[in-house]
C-alpha positions in Angstrom: -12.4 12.1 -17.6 -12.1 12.3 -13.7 -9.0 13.3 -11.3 -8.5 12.6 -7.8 -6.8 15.4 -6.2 -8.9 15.5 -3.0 -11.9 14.1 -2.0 -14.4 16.5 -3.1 -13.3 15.3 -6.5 -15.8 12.8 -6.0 -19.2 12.5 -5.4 -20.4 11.1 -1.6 -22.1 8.5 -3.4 -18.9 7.4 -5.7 -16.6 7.4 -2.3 -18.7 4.6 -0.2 -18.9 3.0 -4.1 -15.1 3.2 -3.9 -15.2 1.4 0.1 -17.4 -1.2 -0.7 -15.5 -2.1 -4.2 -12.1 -1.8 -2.4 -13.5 -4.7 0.1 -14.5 -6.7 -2.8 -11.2 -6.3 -4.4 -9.5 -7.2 -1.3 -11.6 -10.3 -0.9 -10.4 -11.3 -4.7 -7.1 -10.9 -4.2 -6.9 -12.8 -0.7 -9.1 -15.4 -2.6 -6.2 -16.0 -5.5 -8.5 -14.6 -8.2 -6.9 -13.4 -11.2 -8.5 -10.1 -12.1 -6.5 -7.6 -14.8 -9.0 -5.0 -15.8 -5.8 -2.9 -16.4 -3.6 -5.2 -18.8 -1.5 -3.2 -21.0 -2.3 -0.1 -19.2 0.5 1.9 -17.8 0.5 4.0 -14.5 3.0 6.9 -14.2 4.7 7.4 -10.9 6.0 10.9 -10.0 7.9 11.1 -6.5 9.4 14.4 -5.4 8.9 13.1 -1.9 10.1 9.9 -0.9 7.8 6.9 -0.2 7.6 3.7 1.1 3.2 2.2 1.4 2.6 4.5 -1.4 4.9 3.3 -4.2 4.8 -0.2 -3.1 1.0 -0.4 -2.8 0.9 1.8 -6.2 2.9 -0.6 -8.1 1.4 -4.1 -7.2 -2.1 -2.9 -7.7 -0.7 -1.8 -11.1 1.2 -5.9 -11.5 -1.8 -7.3 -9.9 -4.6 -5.8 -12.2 -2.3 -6.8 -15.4 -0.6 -3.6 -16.4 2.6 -1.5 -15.5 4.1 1.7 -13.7 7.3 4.0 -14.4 9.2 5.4 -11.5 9.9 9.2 -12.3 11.8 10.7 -10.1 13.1 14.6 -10.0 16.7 13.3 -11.1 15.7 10.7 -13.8 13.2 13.5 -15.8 13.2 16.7 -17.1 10.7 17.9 -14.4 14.0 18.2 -12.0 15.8 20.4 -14.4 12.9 23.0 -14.8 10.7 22.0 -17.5 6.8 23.2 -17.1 4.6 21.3 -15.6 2.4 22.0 -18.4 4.6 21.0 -20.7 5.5 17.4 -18.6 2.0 17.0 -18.6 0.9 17.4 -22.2 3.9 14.9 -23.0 3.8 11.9 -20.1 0.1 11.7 -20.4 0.7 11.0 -24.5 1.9 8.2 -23.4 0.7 6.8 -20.2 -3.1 6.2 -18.5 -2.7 7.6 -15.6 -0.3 9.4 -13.9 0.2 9.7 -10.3 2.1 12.5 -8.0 3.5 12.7 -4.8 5.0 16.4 -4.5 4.8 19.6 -2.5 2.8 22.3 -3.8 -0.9 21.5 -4.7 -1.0 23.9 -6.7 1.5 21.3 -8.8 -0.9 18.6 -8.8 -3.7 21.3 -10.5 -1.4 22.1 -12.9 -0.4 19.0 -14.2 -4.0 17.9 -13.8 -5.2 21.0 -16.4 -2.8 20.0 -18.9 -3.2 16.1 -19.0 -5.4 14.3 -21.4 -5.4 11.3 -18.9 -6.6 10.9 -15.3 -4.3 12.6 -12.5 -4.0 11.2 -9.0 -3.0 13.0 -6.0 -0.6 10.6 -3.9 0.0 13.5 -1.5 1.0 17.5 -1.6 1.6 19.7 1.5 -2.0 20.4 1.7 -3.8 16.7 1.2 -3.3 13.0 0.9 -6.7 12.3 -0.3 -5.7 8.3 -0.9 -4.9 7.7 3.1 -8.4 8.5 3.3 -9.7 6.4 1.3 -7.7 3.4 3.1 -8.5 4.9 6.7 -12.2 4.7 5.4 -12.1 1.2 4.1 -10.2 0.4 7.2 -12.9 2.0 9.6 -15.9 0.1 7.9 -14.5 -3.4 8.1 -13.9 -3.5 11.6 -16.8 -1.1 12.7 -19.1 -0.7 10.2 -20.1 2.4 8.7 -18.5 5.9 9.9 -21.3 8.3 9.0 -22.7 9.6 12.2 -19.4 8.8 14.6 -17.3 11.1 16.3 -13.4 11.0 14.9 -10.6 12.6 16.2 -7.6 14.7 14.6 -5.0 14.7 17.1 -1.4 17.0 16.6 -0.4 19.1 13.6 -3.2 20.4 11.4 -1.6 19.1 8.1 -2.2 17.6 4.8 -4.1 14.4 6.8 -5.7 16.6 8.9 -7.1 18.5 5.6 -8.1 15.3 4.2 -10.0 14.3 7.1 -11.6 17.3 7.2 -12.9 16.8 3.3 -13.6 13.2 4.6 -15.7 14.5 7.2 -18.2 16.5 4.7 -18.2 13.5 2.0 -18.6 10.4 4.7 -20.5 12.2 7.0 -19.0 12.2 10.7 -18.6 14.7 12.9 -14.5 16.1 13.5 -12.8 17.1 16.3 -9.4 18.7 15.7 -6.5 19.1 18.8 -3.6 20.8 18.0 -1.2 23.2 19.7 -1.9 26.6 19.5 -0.2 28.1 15.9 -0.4 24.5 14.5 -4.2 24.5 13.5 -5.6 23.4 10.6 -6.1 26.0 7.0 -8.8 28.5 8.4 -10.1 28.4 4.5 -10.3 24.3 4.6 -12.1 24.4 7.4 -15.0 26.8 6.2 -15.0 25.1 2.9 -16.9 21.7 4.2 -20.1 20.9 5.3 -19.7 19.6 8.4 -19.2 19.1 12.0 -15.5 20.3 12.6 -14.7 21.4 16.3 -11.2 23.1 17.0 -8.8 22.0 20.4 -6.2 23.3 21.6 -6.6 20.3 24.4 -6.6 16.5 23.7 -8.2 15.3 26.5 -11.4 17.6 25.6 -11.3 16.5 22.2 -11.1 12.9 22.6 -14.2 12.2 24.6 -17.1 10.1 22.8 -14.4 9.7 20.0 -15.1 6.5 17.7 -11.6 7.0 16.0 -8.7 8.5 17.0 -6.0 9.3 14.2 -2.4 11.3 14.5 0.6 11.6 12.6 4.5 12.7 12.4 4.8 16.0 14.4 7.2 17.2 11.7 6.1 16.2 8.1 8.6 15.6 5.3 10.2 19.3 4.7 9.9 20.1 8.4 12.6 18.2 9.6 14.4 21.5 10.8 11.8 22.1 13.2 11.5 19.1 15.0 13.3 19.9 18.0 10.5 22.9 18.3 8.0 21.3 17.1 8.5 18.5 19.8 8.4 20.8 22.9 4.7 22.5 21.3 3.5 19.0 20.9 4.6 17.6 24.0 1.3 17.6 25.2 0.1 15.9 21.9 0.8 12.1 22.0 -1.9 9.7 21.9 -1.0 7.1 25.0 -3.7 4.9 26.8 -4.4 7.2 28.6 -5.8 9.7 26.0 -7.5 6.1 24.4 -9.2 5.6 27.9 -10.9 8.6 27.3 -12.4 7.6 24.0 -15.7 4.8 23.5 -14.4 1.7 24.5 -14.5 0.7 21.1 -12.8 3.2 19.4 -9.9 2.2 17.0 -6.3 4.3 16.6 -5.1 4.7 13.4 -1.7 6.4 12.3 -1.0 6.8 8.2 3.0 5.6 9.2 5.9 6.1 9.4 5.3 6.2 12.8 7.7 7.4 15.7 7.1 5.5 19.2 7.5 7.5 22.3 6.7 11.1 19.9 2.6 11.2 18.5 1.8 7.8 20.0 3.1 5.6 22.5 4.2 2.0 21.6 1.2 1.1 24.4 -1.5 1.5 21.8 0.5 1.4 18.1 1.2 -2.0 19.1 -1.9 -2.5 21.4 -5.1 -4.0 20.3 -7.4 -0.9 19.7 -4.5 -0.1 16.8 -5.4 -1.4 13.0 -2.4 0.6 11.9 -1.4 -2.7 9.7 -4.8 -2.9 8.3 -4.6 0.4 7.5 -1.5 0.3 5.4 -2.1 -3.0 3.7 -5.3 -1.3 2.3 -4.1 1.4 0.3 -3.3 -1.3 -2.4 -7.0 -2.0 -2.1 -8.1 1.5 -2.3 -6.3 2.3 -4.7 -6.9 -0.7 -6.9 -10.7 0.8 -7.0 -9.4 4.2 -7.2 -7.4 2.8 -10.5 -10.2 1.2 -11.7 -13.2 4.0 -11.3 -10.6 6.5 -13.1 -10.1 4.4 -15.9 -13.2 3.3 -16.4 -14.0 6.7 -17.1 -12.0 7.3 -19.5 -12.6 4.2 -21.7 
């Protein structure tokens, strides 16, 4: 039995597996085929943070491959009233295939991954969101071919994405440069822990030069709401505009995990412009994660 809690969880061979199956899944379903490898298999859904690309695209790959999901939420389960996550785990998975969370603490996900008897997926914690990967990576492959070798670049708060495209860079092979404001950098213990390329900024424009991809997000994730007035004057300097694309291959593609805000990490210039495959981007975490599903429970049957 296999989890998916980050990246390393799977072998660099198994990820580009997972790509290339995630295109031919995509190709199916804009095709009208009926494939349910998953009939009368049941996905739990755990949200202690809320969600809009991640339960949607969670649930119809779940309809679409001919089996079901639960909504859990903190206020509809006993998890919100302070029962172990041990204990939620040995009982949900008794009943359920997989389960999926999208909480706070990693250490959360670990836990409940110990103590399941059926494959755990990590739909994001504070310190990764291993799935956007996998749809940024499908993403960057269909309209530019294969990553390994190109230059990417992190741009603002060294977060949970940031930490995931760190892990990306060691298991896809590309070579990371990371701006963010000073006190805003990524885990110093992430960083050592790959096998790769990964170059700290504290200045986008130095960052950004050569880059193949350029990625951002929020400037105040979902807890740090309280510090966005801060956190807007030390990332004033942050937002990805043309001119920060100018600086960039001519080809390079912007990509942004969404919600975005407009006139904050990126200008409405190049989210809406034509170097952006933002939409791309969101429509194929259903596809990632329909060959996510279907690695995980293959091994398991």
């Amino acid at each position: 039995m296999r989890h998916f809690l980050t990246l390393k969880d799977l072998t660099p061979f198994e990820l580009k597996a997972l790509i290339t199956r995630a295109i031919e899944l995509k190709r199916m379903h804009i095709a009208g085929e009926l494939y349910e490898p998953l009939k009368n298999k049941v996905l739990a859904m755990i949200f202690e943070k809320s969600s809009t690309r991640t339960r949607v695209s969670f649930e119809s790959a779940m309809i679409q491959f001919g089996g079901g999901s639960i909504f859990l939420s903190p206020n509809d389960t006993q998890l919100g009233r302070g029962e172990p996550i041990a204990d939620s785990a040995r009982v949900i998975s008794s009943m359920v295939d997989v389960i999926m969370i999208r909480t706070f603490e990693h250490e959360k996900v670990e836990t409940l991954a110990k103590y399941s008897s059926v494959p755990v997926i990590n739909a994001l914690t504070d310190d990764y969101h291993p799935c956007q990967l996998l749809a940024d990576m499908q993403t960057y492959q269909e309209h530019r071919g294969s990553i390994e070798g190109k230059t990417v670049v992190w741009v603002g708060d060294g977060n949970n994405m940031c930490h995931s495209y760190i892990n990306a860079a060691q298991q896809f092979g590309f070579k990371l440069n990371v701006a963010t404001p000073v006190g805003y950098e990524p885990n110093a213990d992430i960083v050592a822990s790959v096998d790769a390329e990964i170059n700290l900024f504290n200045d986008v424009n130095a960052a950004v030069s050569g880059a193949d991809l350029i990625v951002t997000d929020v400037w105040a994730s979902m807890g740090q709401e309280e510090e966005q007035r801060k956190r807007e004057q030390a990332f004033a300097a942050f937002q990805v505009n043309q001119d920060v694309m100018n600086l960039a291959n001519k080809d390079a593609l912007f990509m942004h995990c969404l919600p975005a805000h407009r006139g904050e990490e990126v200008s409405a210039e190049v989210i809406d412009g034509p170097q952006s495959v933002v939409w791309d981007e969101a429509e194929n975490r259903l596809h990632a994660q329909k060959a996510l599903l279907e690695f995980l429970c293959k091994t398991v049957s």
